[in-house]
VEXGURO-717179 format. One line per 10 residues: number of its first residue (from 1); their letters; for each residue x negated, y, z negated of C-alpha. Coordinates in steps of 0.5 Angstrom, whole numbers, plus 500, padded with zeros to 3 digits. Example, Ala and Ser with C-alpha at 12.3 -4.5 7.8 and 13.67 -1.06 7.14 Angstrom:
BEGIN
1 = AS = 475,491,484 ~ 473,498,486
//
This chain:
BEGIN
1 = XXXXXXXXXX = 589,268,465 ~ 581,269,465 ~ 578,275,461 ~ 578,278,468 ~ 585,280,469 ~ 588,287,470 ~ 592,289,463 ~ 598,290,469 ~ 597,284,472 ~ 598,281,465
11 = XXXXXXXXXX = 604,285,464 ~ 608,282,471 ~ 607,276,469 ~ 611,277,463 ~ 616,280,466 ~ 616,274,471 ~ 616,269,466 ~ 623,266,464 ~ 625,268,457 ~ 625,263,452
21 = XXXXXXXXXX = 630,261,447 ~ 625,261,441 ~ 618,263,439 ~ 613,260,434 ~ 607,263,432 ~ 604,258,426 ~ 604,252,430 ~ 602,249,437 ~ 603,241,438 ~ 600,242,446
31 = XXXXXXXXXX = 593,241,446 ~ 589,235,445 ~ 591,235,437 ~ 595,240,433 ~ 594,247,431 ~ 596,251,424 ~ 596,258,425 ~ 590,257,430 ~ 587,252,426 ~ 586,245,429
41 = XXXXXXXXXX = 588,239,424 ~ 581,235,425 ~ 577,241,421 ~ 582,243,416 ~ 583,236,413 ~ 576,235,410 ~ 577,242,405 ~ 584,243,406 ~ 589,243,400 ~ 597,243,401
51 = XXXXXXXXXX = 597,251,399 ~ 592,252,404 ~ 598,249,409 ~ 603,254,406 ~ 599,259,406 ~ 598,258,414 ~ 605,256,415 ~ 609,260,411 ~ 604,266,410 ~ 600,266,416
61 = XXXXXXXXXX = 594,268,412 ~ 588,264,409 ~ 589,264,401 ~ 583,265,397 ~ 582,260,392 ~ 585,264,386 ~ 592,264,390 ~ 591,256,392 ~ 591,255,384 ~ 597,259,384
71 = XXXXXXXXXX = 602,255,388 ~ 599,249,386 ~ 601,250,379 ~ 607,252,380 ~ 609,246,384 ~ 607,243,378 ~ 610,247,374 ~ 617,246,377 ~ 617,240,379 ~ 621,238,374
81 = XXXXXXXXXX = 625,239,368 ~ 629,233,365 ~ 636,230,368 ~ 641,234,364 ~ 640,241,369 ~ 645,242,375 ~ 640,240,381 ~ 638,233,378 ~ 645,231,375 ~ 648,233,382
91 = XXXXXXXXXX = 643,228,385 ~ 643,223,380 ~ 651,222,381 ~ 650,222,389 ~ 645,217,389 ~ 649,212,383 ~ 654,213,389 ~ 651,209,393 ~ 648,215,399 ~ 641,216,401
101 = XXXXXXXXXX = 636,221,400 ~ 638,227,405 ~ 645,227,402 ~ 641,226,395 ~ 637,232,397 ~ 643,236,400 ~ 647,236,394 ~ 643,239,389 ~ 641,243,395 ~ 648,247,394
111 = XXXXXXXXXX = 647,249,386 ~ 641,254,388 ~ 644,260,387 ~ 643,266,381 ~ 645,261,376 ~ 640,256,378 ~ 633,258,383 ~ 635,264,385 ~ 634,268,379 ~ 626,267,383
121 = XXXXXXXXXX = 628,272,388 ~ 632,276,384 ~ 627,278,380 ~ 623,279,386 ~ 627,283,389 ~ 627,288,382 ~ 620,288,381 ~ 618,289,388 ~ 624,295,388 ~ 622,298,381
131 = XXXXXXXXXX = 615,299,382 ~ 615,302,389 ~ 619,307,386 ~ 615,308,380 ~ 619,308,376 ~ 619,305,367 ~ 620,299,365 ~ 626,303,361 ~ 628,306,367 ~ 629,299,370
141 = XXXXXXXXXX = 633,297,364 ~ 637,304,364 ~ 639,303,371 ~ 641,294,370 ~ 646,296,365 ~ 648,302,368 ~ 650,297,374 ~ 652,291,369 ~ 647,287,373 ~ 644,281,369
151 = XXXXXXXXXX = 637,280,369 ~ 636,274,371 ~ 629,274,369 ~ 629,276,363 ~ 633,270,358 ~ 631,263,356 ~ 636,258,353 ~ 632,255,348 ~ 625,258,349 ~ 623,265,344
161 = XXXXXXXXXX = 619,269,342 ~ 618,264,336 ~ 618,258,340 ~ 615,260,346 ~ 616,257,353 ~ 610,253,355 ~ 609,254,362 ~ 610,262,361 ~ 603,262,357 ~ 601,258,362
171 = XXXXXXXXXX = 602,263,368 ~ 599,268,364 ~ 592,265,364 ~ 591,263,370 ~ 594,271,371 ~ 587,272,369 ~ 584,270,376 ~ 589,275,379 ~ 585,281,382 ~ 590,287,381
181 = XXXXXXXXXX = 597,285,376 ~ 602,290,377 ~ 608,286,377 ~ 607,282,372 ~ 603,288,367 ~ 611,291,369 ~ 615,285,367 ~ 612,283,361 ~ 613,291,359 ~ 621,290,361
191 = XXXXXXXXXX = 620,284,356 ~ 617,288,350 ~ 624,292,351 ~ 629,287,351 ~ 626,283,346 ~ 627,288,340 ~ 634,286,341 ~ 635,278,343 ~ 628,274,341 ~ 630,270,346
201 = XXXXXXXXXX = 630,276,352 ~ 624,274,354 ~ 621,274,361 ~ 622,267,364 ~ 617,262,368 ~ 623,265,374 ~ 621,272,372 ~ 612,271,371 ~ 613,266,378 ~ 616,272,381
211 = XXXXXXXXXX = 612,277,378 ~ 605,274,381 ~ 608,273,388 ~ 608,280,389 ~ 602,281,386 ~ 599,275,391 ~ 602,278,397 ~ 600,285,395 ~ 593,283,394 ~ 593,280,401
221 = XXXXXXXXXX = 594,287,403 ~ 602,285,405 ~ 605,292,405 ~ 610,294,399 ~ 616,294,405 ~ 613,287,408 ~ 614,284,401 ~ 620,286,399 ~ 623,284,407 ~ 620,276,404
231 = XXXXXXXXXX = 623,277,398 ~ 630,278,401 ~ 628,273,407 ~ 628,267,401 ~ 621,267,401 ~ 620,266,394 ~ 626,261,393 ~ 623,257,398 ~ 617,255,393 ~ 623,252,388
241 = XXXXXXXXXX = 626,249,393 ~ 619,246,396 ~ 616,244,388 ~ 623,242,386 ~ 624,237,391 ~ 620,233,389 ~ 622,232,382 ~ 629,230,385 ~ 626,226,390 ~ 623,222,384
251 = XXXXXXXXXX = 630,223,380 ~ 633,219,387 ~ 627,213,386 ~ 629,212,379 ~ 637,211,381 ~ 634,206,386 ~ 630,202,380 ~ 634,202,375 ~ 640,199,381 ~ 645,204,377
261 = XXXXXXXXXX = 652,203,379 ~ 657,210,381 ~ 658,214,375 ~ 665,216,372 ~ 665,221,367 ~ 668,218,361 ~ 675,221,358 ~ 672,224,351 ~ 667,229,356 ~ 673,233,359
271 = XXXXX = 679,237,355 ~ 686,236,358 ~ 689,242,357 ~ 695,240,360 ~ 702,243,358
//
């Protein structure tokens, strides 16, 4: 339509229009090349970064260089943390069965949940909530108990106070670059309280992830009511899932170089308890 047109020309050829089945708004593959969020490939890829894609594609906002650090960190962060956990075992015992890489992805795709990957959202979804309301961080804890509701965020296996978890540090540095860090100040707040009982109650690599995403999608001027929608939506397990898949990726490779034969757990792993 030239710029001329009437606002009620406009408006019947809309109504006119057939009504299409879906609707995209980050990508357009039918001009001459293709376009992300508006920008075309040919003047993204001389300064363009992988976060950069995210930003425009999951985001819709051109990130500052504070927060291009951010999530290329945590890609590399989580990108992998040894065979043993679920995820690996999972696709490490589909690829000794012979299947490819899809089926190797999907079956640690399945063990995403509140036990492995979802506590990203989960703390989210609590942070997100407790600091609108304004409440404290011992108000959090009150009201959690109360509803016997494990806090996913707060609890590492191996990692304590005494023997801190590497990639937390980490975050908090890089925290630093951080305009505003309300969240994350919140959380590690919530840290100092259950700590006093376990040393091991501390805030996670999960909970300091999910704690600075708010605090990114904040200082991009996301409304508190839009984040807590992204963070419901799965916004913040899909940065798992995206670093994550390259470790399994790597896990599926290692299967192939090694010519590993099908995997059969041995007698002495598992209790006949059978009357």
């Amino acid at each position: 339509m030239s710029d001329t047109t009437t606002l009620e020309q406009k408006l019947q050829v809309l109504q006119n229009r057939k009504k299409t089945n879906f609707t995209s708004t980050i990508s357009d593959e039918r001009g001459s090349e293709l376009e992300y969020n508006g920008h075309k490939i040919s003047d993204l890829v001389a300064w363009w970064s992988v976060a950069k894609v995210i930003g425009h594609l999951w985001l819709k906002r051109d990130l500052p260089e504070y927060a291009c650090t951010f999530i290329e960190t945590i890609m590399i962060l989580l990108a992998d943390h040894g065979p043993a956990v679920s995820g690996a075992t999972n696709t490490i015992v589909t690829a000794r069965a012979g299947k490819d890489v899809v089926s190797s992805l999907i079956a640690w795709l399945a063990t995403i949940g509140p036990r492995f990957g979802g506590a990203v959202t989960g703390a989210g979804i609590w942070l997100v909530d407790a600091v609108n309301r304004w409440i404290s961080p011992g108000e959090l804890v009150k009201e959690m108990k109360q509803k016997w509701v494990y806090i996913q965020w707060i609890w590492h296996k191996v990692k304590s106070i005494y023997d801190p978890d590497i990639r937390c540090k980490l975050m908090q540095d890089l925290a630093k670059t951080f305009p505003t860090t309300k969240h994350l100040e919140f959380a590690l707040w919530v840290e100092e309280l259950t700590t006093q009982k376990k040393p091991n109650l501390i805030l996670n690599v999960d909970g300091h992830i999910a704690a600075l995403l708010c605090d990114m999608l904040s200082d991009l001027w996301y409304t508190p009511e839009e984040i807590a929608r992204m963070v419901k939506a799965d916004l913040f397990n899909s940065f798992f899932v995206l670093s994550r898949s390259i470790w399994f990726i790597g896990h599926y490779l290692d299967q192939q170089r090694l010519n590993e034969w099908l995997y059969r757990t041995p007698w002495w792993d598992i209790l006949y308890d059978v009357e």
